[in-house]
Structures are given as structure tokens and as C-alpha cells.
RODO-2510 file (C-alpha; in nm, 4 decimals, decimal comma):
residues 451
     n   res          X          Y          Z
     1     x     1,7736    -1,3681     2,9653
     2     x     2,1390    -1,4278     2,8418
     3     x     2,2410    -1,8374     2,9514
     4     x     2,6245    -1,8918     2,8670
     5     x     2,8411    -2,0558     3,0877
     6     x     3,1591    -1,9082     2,8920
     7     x     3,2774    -1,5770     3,0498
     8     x     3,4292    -1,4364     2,7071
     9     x     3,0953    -1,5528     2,5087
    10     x     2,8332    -1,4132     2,7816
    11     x     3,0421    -1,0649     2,7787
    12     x     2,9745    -1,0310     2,3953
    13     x     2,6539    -1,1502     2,3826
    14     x     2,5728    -0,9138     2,6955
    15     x     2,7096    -0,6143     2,4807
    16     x     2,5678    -0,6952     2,1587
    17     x     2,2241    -0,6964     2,3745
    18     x     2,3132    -0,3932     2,5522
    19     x     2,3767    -0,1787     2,2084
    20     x     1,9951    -0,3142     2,0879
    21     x     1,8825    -0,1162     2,4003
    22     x     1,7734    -0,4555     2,5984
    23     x     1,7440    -0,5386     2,9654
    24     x     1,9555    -0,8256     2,9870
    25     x     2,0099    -1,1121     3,3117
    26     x     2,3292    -1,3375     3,2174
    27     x     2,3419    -1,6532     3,4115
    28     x     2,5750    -1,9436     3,3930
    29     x     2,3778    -2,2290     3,4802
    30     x     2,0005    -2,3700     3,3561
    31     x     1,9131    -2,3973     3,7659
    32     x     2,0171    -2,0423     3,8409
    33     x     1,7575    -1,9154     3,4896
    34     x     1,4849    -2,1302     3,6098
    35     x     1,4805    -2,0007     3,9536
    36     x     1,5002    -1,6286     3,8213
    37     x     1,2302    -1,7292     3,5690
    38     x     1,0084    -1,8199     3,8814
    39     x     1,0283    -1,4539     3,9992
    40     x     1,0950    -1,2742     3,6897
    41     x     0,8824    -1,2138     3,3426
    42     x     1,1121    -1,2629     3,0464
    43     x     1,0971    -1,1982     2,6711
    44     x     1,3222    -1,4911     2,5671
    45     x     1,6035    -1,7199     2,6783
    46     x     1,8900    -1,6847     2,5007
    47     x     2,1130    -2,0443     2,5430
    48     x     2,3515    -2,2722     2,3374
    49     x     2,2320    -2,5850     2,1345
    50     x     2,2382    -2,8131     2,3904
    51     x     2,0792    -2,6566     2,6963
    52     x     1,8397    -2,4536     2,4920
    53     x     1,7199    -2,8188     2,3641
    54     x     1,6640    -2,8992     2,7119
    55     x     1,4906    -2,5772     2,8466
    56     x     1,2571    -2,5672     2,5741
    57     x     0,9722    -2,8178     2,6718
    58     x     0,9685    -2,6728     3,0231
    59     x     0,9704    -2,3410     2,9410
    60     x     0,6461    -2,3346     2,6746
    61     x     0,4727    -2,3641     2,9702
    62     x     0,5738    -2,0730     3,1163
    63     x     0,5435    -1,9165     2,7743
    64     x     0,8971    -1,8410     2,7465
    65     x     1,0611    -1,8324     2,3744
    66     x     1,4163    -2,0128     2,3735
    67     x     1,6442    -1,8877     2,1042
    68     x     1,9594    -2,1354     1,9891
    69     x     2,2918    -2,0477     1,9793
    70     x     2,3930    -2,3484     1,7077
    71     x     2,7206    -2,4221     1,5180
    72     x     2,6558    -2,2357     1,1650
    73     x     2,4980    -2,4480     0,8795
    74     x     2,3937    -2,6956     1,0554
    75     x     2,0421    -2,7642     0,9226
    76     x     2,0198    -3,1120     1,0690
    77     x     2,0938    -2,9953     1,3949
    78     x     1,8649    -2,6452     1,3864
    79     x     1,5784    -2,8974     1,2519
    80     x     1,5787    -3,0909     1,5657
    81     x     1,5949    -2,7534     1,7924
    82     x     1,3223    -2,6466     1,6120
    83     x     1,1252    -2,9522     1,6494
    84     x     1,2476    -2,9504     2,0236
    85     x     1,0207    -2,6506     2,1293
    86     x     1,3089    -2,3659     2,0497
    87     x     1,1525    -2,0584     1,8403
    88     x     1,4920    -1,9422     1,6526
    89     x     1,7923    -2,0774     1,5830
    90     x     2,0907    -1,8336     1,4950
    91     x     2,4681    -1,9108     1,4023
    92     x     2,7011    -1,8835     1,6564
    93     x     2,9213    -1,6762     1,7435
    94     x     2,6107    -1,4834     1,6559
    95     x     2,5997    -1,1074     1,5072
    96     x     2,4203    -0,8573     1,6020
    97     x     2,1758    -0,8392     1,2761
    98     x     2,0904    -1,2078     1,3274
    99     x     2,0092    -1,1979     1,7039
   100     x     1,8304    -0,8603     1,6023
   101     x     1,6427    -1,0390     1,3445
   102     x     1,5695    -1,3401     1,5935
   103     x     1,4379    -1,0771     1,8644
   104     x     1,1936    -0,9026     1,6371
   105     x     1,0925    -1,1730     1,5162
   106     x     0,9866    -1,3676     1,8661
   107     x     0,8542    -1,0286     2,0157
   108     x     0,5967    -1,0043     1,7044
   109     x     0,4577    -1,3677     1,7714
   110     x     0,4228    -1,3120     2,1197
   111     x     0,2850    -0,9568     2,0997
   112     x     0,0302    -1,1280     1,8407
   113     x    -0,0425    -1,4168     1,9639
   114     x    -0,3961    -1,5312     1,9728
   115     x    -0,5846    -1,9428     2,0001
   116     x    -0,5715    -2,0676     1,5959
   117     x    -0,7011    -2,3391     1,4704
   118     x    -0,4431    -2,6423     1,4209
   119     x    -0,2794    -2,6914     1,1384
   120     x    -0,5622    -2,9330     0,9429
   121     x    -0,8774    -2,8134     1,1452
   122     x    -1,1217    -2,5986     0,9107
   123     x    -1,2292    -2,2739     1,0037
   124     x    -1,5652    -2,2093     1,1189
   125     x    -1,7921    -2,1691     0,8124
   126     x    -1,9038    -1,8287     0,9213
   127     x    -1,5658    -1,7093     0,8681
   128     x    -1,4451    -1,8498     0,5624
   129     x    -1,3779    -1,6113     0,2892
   130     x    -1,5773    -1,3131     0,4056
   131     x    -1,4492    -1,0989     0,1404
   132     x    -1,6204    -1,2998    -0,1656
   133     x    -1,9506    -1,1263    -0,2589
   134     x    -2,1947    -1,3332    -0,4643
   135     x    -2,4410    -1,6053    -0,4224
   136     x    -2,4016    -1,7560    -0,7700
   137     x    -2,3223    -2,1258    -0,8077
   138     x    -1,9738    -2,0140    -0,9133
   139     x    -1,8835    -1,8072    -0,5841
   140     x    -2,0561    -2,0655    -0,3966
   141     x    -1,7901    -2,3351    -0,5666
   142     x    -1,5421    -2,1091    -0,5091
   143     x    -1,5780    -2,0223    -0,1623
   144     x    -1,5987    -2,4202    -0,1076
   145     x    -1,2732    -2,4545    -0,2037
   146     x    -1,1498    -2,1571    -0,0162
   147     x    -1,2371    -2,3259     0,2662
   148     x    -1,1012    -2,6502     0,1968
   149     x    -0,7448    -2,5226     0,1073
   150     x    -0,6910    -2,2610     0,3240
   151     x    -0,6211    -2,4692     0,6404
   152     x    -0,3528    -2,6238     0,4318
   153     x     0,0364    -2,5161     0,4146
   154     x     0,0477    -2,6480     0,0432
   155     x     0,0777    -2,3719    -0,2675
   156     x    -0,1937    -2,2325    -0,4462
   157     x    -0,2065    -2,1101    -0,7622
   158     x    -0,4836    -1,8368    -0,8733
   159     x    -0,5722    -1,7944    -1,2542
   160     x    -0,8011    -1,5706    -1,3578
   161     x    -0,8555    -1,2728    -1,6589
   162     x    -0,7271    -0,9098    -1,5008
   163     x    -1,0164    -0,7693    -1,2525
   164     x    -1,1538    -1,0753    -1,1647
   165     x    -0,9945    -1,0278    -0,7875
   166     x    -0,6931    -1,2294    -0,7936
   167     x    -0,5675    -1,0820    -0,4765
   168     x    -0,8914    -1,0484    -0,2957
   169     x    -0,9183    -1,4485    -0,3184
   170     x    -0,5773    -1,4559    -0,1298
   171     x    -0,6476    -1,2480     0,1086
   172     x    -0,9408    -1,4733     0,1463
   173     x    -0,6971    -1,7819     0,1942
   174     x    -0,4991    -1,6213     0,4380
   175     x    -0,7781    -1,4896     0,6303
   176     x    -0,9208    -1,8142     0,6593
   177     x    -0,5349    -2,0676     0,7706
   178     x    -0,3890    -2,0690     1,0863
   179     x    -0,1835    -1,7850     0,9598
   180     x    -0,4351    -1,5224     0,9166
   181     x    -0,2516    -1,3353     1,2632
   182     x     0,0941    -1,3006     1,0570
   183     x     0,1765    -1,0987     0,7408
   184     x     0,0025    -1,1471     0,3873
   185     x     0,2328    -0,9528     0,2339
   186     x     0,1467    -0,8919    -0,1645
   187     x     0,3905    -0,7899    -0,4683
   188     x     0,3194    -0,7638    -0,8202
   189     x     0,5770    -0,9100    -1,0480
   190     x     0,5254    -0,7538    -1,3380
   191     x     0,5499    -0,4067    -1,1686
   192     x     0,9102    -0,4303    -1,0451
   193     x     1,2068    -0,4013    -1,2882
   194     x     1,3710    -0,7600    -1,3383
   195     x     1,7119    -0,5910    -1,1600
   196     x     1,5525    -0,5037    -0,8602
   197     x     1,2899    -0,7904    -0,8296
   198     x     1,5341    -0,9815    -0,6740
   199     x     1,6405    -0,7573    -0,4092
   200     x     1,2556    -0,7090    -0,2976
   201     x     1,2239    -1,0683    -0,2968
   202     x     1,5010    -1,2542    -0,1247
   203     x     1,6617    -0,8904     0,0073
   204     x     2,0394    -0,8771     0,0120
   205     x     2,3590    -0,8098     0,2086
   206     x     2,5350    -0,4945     0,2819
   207     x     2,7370    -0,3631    -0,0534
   208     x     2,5764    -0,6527    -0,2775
   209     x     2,5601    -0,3611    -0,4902
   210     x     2,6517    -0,0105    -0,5457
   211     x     2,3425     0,1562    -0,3303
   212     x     2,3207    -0,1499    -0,0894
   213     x     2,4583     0,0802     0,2204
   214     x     2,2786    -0,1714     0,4417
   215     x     2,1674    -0,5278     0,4504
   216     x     1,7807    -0,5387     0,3657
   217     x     1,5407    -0,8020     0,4526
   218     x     1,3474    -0,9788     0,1292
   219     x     0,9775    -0,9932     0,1248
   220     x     1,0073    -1,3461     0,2040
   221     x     1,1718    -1,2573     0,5200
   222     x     0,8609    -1,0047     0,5827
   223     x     0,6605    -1,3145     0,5221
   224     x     0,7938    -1,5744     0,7245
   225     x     0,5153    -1,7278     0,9024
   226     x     0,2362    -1,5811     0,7159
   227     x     0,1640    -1,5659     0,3584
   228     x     0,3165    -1,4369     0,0335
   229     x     0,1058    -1,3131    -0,2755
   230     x     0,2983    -1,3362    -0,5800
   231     x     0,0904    -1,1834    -0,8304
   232     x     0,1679    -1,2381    -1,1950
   233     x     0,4336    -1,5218    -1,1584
   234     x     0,4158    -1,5339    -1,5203
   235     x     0,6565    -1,2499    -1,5843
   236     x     0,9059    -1,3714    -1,3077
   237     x     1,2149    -1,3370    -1,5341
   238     x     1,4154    -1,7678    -1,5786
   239     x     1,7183    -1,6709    -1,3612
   240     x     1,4489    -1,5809    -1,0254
   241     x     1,2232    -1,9066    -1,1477
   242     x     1,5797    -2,0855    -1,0386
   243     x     1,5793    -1,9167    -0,6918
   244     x     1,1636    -1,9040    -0,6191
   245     x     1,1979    -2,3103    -0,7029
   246     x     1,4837    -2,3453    -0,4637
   247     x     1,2019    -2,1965    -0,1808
   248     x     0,9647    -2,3831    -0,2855
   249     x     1,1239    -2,7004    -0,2106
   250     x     1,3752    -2,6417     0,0771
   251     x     1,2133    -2,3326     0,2327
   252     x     1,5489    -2,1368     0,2662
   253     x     1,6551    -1,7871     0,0851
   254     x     2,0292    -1,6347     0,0269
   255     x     2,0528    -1,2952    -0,0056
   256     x     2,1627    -1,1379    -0,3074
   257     x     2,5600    -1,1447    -0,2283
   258     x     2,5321    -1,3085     0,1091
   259     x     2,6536    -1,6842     0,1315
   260     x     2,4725    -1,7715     0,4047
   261     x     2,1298    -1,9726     0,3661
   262     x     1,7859    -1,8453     0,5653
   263     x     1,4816    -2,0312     0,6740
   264     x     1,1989    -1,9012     0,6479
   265     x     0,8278    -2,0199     0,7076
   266     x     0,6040    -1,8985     0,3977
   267     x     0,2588    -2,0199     0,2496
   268     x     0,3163    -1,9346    -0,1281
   269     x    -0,0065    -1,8089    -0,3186
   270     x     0,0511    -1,6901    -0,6902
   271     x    -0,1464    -1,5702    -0,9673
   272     x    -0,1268    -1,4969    -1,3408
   273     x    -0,3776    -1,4082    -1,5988
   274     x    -0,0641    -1,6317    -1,8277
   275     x    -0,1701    -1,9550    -1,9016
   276     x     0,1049    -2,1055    -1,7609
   277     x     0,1619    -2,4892    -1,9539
   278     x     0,1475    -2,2979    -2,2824
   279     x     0,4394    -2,0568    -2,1666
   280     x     0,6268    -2,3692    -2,0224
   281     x     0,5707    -2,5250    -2,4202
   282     x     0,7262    -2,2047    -2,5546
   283     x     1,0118    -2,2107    -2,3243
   284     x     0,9562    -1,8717    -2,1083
   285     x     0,8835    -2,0926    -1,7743
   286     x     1,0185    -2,3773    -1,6329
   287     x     0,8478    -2,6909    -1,5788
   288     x     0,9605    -2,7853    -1,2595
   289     x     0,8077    -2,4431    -1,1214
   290     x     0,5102    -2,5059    -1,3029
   291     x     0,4552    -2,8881    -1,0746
   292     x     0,5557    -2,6866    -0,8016
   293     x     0,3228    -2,3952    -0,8217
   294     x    -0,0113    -2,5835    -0,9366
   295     x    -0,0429    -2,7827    -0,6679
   296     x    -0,3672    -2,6770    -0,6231
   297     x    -0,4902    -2,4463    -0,8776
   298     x    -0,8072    -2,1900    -0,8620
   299     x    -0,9731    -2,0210    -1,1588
   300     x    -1,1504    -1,7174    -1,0928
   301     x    -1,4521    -1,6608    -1,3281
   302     x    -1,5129    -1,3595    -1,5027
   303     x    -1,7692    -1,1322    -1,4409
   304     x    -1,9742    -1,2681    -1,7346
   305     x    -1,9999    -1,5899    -1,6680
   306     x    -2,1826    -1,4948    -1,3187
   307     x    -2,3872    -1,2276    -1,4508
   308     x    -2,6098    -1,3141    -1,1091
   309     x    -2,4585    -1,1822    -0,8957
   310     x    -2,3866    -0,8398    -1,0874
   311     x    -2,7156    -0,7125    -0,8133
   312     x    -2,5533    -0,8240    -0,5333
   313     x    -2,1984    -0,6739    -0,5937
   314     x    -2,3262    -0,3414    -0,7774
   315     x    -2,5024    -0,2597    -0,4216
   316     x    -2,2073    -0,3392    -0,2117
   317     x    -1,9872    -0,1648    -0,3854
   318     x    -2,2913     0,1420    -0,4261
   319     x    -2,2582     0,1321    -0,0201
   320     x    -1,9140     0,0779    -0,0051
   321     x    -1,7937     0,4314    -0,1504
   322     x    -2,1543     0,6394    -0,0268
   323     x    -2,0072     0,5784     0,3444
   324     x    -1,7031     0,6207     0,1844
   325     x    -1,7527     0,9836     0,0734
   326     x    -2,0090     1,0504     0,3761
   327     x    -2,3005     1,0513     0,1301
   328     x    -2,5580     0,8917     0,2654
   329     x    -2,7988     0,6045     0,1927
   330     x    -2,8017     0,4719    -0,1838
   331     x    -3,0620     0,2841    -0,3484
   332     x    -2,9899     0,1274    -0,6785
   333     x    -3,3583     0,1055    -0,9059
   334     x    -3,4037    -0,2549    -1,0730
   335     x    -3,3899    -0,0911    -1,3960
   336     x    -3,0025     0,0208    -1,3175
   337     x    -2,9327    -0,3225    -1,2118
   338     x    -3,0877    -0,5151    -1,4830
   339     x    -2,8824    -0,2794    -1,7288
   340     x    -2,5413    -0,3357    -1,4888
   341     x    -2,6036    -0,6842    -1,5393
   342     x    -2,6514    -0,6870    -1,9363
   343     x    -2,2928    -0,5338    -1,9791
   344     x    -2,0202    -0,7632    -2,0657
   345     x    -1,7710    -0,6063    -1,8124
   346     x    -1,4099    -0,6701    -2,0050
   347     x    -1,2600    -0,5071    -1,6974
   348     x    -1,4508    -0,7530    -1,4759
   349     x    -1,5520    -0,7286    -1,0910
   350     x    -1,2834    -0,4105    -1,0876
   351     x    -1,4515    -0,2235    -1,4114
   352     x    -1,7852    -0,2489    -1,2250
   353     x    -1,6530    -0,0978    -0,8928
   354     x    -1,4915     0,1977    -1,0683
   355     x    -1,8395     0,2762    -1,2649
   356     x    -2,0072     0,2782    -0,9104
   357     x    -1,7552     0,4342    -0,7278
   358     x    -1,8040     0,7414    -1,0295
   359     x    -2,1955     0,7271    -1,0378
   360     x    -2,1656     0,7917    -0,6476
   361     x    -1,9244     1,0813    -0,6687
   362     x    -2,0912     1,2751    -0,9528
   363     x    -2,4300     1,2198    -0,8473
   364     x    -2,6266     1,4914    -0,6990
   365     x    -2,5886     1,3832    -0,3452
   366     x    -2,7085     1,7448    -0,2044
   367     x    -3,0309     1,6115    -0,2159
   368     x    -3,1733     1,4420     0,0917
   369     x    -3,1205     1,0850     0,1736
   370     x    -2,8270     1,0101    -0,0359
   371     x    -2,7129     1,0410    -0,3991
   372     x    -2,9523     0,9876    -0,6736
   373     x    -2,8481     0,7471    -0,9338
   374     x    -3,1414     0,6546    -1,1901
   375     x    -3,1101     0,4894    -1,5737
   376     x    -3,0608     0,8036    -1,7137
   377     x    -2,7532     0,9387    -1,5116
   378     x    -2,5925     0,5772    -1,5287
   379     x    -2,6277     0,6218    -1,8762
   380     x    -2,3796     0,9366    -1,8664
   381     x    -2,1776     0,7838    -1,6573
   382     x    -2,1005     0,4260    -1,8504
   383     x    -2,0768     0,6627    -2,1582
   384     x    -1,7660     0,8591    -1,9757
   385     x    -1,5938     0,5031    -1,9367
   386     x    -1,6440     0,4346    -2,3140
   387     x    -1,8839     0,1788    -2,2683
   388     x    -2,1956     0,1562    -2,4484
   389     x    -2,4844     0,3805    -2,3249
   390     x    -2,7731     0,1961    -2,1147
   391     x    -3,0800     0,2042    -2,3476
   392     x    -3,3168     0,4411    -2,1640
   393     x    -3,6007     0,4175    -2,3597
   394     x    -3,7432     0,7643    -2,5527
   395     x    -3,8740     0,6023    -2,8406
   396     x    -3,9045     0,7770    -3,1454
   397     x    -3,9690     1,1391    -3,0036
   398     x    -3,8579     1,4052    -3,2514
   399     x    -3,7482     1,6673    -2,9935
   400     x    -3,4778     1,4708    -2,8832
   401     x    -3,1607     1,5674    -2,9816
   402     x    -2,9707     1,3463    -3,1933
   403     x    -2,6125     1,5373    -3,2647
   404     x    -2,3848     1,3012    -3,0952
   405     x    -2,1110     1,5528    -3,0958
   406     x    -2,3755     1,8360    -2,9294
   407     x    -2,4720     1,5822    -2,7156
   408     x    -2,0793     1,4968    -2,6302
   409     x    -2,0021     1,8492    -2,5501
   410     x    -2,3090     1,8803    -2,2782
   411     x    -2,2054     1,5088    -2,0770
   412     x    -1,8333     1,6501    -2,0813
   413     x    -1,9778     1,9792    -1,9300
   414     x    -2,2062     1,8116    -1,6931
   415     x    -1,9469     1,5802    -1,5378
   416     x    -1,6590     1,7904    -1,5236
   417     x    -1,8717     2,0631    -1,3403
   418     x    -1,9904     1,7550    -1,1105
   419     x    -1,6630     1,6741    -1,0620
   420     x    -1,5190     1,9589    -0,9733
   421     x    -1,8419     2,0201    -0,7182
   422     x    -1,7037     1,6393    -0,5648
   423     x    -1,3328     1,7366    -0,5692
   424     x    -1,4024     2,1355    -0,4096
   425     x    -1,2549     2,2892    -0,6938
   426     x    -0,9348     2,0601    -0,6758
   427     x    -0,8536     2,0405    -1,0522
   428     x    -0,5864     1,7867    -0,9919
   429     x    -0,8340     1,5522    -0,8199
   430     x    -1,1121     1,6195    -1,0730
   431     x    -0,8676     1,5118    -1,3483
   432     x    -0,8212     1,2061    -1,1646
   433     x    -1,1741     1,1296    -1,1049
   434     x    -1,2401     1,2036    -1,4742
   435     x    -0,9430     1,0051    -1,5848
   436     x    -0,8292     1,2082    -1,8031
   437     x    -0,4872     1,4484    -1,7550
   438     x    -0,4044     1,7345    -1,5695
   439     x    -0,3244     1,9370    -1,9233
   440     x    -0,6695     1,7595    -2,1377
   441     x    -0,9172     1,9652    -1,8306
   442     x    -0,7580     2,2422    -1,8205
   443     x    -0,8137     2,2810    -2,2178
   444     x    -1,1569     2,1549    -2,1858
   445     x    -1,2594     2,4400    -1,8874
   446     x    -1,0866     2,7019    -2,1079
   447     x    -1,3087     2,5381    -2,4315
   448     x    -1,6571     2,5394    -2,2490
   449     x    -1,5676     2,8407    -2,0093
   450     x    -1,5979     2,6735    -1,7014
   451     x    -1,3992     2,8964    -1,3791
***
């Protein structure tokens, strides 16, 4: 519903609403949109400052949005609309990529709308960080303070060696705030060039730059009212540290070669496997960030310091990738877990899932109830990730076969043949699964004559 009681302003508004494809009902006074809200549903109420204010309050209860029409760059007075009950303010006269914007962005909190905790009430403790797998006194301390910080707006900051799960403990924090029905939207800063890290961040305006045909929203945008993962924050280049401080502490964005300021609503999360004071000491991050960021900070042990619960996440993950692949059941011996549990996992919690995920797919799971995976077999398989072979006993028998290259040559034929069994003859996907290239297995099934 359109509210403007100037004929020149309705008309444009009613036109820019009509090009988005909307139904629209203009009225000209508050009375006349209350009584048609009384026999009407309506997405929103679109009104100036001033009435908008005063509709707000009554409409909530009807679970009607109100959407401002407010004198541009204004943040005092868009403060107090917010605070009044409205759900978006936009600059008037207003354009049609703002009130766009503002649309979208009220029809996705309706559509999702569910009860959520308040702001500083604690989720139920059956709930908190689901994800988290372990039992150990340092999951168990962990999880604690999952719970304790996630109903919380303030930043976190995760720090942790690579593997350790990083992400997975935001998700966790997300999944466990009053935001866990909005985005948790994730980005890896060391994985986008430092030109176009900006862009993906804070978005920008239409011909910014040379391929910028069209304004583009930032991932804080994306984010606004949920939570943002910035992983490795580390290797955010000095001139973005500027800008992601500027967030931080007045929770606005300008796109790149816009001049106009956005609000947004984010919960910031970041992690680095940097060790952030000492790179603040050499100069390559600022201090001020630094405060900012480690407000409340989380280290993530590695996998060897809670050996204990090696057991408990080798057979999730076991059961994880057997349903998975449609393999069956999987049982894990004590002896395999014992041995999983003496390694000293460099890769951490990630290292481990990628040896189960490859003792499941080149088992022989043609046999009934489920793939077999015994001491022996997880031997060959640890060996293919170049870590050291599980001891599986043999003693000092002479007939076994001690030519490490012979011995090379047969595990390389065994598990590419397995391989290709898992991948139906897919050579691309078996190269993959072997991690090696494309090129390297087709050499090796020329060199062993494997068709």
C-alpha cells in the first residue's frame, strides 16, 4: 500500500511500483489505509517520515511492515523511525533500486519469520552447537562458550591451525543467536584477489569500474540481519582493514564509487590461523581492528590435543559418507580406531575426514552389510595420503615381502583399480579421488596395463 498525500509524489511512486510488477493501493490519508487495511491483506505500507512514525506501533499488530520515505542522510532521523516500529527507511525521492532493495528485503523477513529467542535469552541446551562432535573436556569447553556467546550481537573472533573447523564453529554460533533464520553467509579472504575483494564485500555502484554494467549488492548487504564469516581476516589487504573498521563501529557500508552510506544489520565472526598481535607488531594489521575484532576470541584445538575424541569423530564421519555413497552399514574395529587415534593429524579434524571418506569409497563394499574396512586396508589407505603406515603386526615372518618399491607398485594397482570400480570407469573422477592428475593416471594405467 502506497500512502502519499502529494499527487505528483504518489504518481511516481505508483509507477516505480508498477514497473517492479506490484499490486499497488495509493491512498492519501492514514484513516482511508487503516480502513482498507481492515479488509485487505498487505505486504507493506509505504508512507513519509512522519506518518509512517505514527502507523508503525499500530500496525505491528496487524503484522504490517511500514517502510519510510525520509529526507536523505538523515541518520538521526532514520534511527528514531527505526526505533519507532518502521522496518526500512529509504531516501526520498526514492529510486527504484532502493525501494527494490527495501521490498526484498521486508518480503524475506516476513516469508521467514518464525518465534526466536530475545536478544539475551540462551538457547535451549539441546540445541546449542549441534554440529561439534566430541565429548572431550576441550569440545565440552568449547561448546560452553558457544552457547554463552552466541545469543550475543558482539564480534567473535575464531583462531585455530587450518582443519581444525573454523567455519563449522560459526555456523555453530549462528545456528545457535536469534539470527540463525537469516543468512550466514561465508567468504574466504585469502581466496579473492585484493582488487576484487572489495567489490564482494561492500558491492558497488553501476560503472564504479570498467565491467560494473550494474550496481551489485556486497556480501554485507547479503548479510544484513544474519551473520557474516570472514575467514582468514589476516590477509585482508590495510586499505579494506580501513573500511571493515568503519562497519565495525558505525554499522554502515558505501559502495565502491557510490557516495551514499548503507545500514546494514551484521553479526561479524572472523577467523585466521595468523596470530594476529604479532602481525599488528610487524605492521601488516591495524590495531584498532585488532580491539575491534577480539572482542571475544575462541581457539579451536587441534586434533592432537583431543586425541579422545578421534573414536567418536572417525565413526561419524565413517557414517557420514557410507549413507553418503549408499553403502551401507560401517563398523570401524577398535584396532582401526586405536591406530586413527595414535596419528598426529597435521591436517587436523579435515585430514581425518578425507582418510575416511577414501577408506569408504575404495573399500570392498560389494560385500554384504556395508564396506569392510580392517587394520590392514587402513593401512593402504593412510599410506596413499603419505602418512605413515598403521603397524599391523606380522612379526618377523620371512615370506613377507619387503621391496618397498614392489610393494608400491601393487597399493598403486590396488587402489586405482578400486577407484575406478567407485567412480564406474570415470577416469576424471578416479583422478580426483586418488588426488593425483588427470595426465599422472593415465600414465600409471598405461604403466601397469590397466583398461
Amino acid at each position: 500500500m502506497l500512502l502519499a498525500p502529494d499527487d505528483d509524489a504518489r504518481r511516481t511512486l505508483h509507477m516505480l511500483l508498477d514497473r517492479a510488477g506490484l499490486h499497488v493501493a495509493a491512498m492519501a490519508e492514514l484513516e482511508h489505509a487503516r480502513r482498507y487495511l481492515d479488509a485487505h491483506a498487505c505486504d507493506a505500507l509505504i508512507a513519509r517520515a512522519e506518518t509512517a512514525a505514527a502507523a508503525a506501533p499500530a500496525l505491528a499488530a496487524l503484522g504490517t511492515p511500514v517502510i519510510a520515505l525520509a529526507r536523505p542522510r538523515d541518520v538521526g532521523a532514520a534511527l528514531q523511525l527505526l526505533e519507532a516500529g518502521v522496518a526500512e527507511v529509504v531516501g526520498e525521492p526514492a529510486d527504484e533500486l532502493a525501494m527494490t532493495l527495501a521490498l526484498r528485503r521486508v518480503f524475506a523477513r516476513e516469508h521467514a519469520r518464525v518465534p526466536t529467542p530475545a536478544a539475551d535469552e540462551a538457547p535451549p541446551p539441546g540445541d546449542v552447537a549441534r554440529r561439534l562432535v566430541g565429548e572431550g573436556p576441550a569440545m565440552q569447553r568449547l561448546r560452553a562458550l558457544v552457547a554463552t556467546i552466541a545469543p550475543k550481537r558482539t564480534t567473535v573472533l575464531i583462531q585455530g591451525e587450518s582443519g581444525t573447523g573454523k567455519e563449522l564453529v560459526a555456523r555453530a554460533i549462528h545456528d545457535a543467536s536469534p539470527r540463525r533464520d537469516r543468512r550466514f553467509v561465508a567468504i574466504n579472504c585469502a581466496a579473492i584477489p585484493a582488487t576484487l575483494l572489495e567489490s564482494e564485500l561492500f558491492g558497488h555502484a553501476r560503472g564504479a569500474f570498467t565491467d560494473a554494467v550494474r550496481d551489485k549488492l556486497g556480501l554485507f548487504e547479503e548479510a544484513s540481519g544474519g551473520t557474516l564469516f570472514l575467514d582468514e581476516v589476516g590477509e585482508l589487504p590495510l586499505a579494506l582493514q580501513a573500511k571493515l573498521l568503519r562497519v565495525l563501529q558505525e554499522s554502515e557500508i558505501r559502495r565502491v564509487g557510490d557516495n551514499d552510506t548503507i545500514r546494514v544489520d551484521v553479526r561479524l565472526v572472523a577467523a585466521t590461523l595468523r596470530d594476529l598481535a604479532e602481525e599488528v607488531a610487524a605492521g601488516r594489521f591495524r590495531e584498532d581492528l585488532y580491539y575491534r575484532l577480539n572482542v571475544l576470541p575462541l581457539k579451536i584445538p587441534a586434533l592432537r590435543d583431543r586425541a579422545e575424541d578421534i573414536p567418536q569423530l572417525a565413526r561419524f564421519f565413517a557414517r557420514r559418507h557410507a549413507e553418503r555413497y549408499a553403502l551401507g552399514e560401517v563398523e570401524l574395529p577398535d584396532d582401526v580406531l586405536d591406530v586413527l587415534a595414535q596419528q598426529p593429524w597435521p591436517g587436523n579434524v579435515r585430514e581425518l575426514e578425507n582418510v575416511l571418506e577414501r577408506a569408504i569409497v575404495l573399500a570392498d563394499h560389494h560385500r554384504a552389510g556395508g564396506p569392510a574396512i580392517d587394520l590392514e586396508f587402513l593401512a593402504t589407505v593412510m599410506n596413499i595420503q603419505g602418512q605413515p603406515a598403521a603397524d599391523t603386526g606380522g612379526g618377523d615372518d620371512a615370506s613377507n615381502e619387503l621391496s618397498i618399491k614392489k610393494a608400491t607398485r601393487e597399493l598403486e594397482k590396488t587402489l586405482i583399480a578400486r577407484a575406478l570400480v567407485a567412480t564406474q570407469g570415470n577416469r576424471t573422477n578416479a583422478a580426483k579421488l586418488l588426488e593425483i592428475s588427470h595426465r599422472a593416471l593415465l600414465y600409471k594405467l598405461k604403466e601397469y596395463g590397466i583398461s
